[in-house]
N, C-alpha and C positions, 0 to 999 in steps of 0.2 A: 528286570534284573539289573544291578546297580553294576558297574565294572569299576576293581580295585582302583581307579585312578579317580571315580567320583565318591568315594569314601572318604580318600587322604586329600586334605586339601591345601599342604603344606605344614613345615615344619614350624616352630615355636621356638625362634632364639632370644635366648635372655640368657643371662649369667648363669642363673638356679640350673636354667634346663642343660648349659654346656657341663657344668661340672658332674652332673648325671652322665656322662659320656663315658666316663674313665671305668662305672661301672654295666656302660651297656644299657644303661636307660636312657631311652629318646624320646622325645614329646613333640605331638603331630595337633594341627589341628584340623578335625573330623566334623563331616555332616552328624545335624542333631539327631537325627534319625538313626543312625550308626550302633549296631551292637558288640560286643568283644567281641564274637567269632567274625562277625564280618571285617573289625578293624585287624583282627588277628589275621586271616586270610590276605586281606589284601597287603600288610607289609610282607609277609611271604613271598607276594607274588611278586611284588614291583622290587623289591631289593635284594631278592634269593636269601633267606634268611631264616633260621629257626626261632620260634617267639618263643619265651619261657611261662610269660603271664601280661594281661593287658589291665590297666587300673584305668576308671573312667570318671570327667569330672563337667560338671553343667557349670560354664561359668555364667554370671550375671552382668548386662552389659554394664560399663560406666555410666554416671548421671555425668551429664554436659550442658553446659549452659551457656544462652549467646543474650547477654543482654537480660531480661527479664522472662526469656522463656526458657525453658527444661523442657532435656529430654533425653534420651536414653540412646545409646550406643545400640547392637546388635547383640542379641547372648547368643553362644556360641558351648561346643564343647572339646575339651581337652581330652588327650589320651597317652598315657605315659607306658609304652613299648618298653618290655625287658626280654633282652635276647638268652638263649640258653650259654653259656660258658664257653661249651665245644662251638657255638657260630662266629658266624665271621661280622667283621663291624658294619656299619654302614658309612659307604665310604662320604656320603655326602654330607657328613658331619664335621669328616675328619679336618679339614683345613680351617674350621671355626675354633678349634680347641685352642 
């Protein structure tokens, strides 16, 4: 049994993802093995929080090259958290905004 903290494996800051803050959407990044209900569960747990709906994405890693050899990055997957209205924020967002 996985425990919510080895699900979320950190947050995702970028521009896109801060301007999603204002309406309550946060973007984590998640073991690949991860499904909604378990990514839905574990921000529940770790941040005391009501989830509205969880949207889920496989990214592909980057090609990277050193000289004449290629090769690939890690893929990994995203997961874009939307809290319900009546919840409360999370606050470890807040001082990026």
């Amino acid at each position: 049994m996985k425990s919510a903290y080895d699900i979320l494996l950190g947050p995702v800051i970028s521009e896109r993802s801060m301007e999603a803050v204002d309406i309550k959407k946060y973007v984590f990044r998640v073991t690949r093995d991860a499904n909604k209900i378990e990514i839905r569960q574990a921000v529940e747990t770790i941040f005391g929080v009501k989830v509205l709906s969880v949207n889920t994405i496989n990214m592909q890693g980057k090609e990277k090259r050193q000289g004449v050899h290629v090769g690939r990055r890690a893929a990994w997957k995203k997961a874009i958290v939307r809290l319900k209205p009546e919840s409360k924020t999370i606050e470890f967002f807040e001082g990026m905004v």
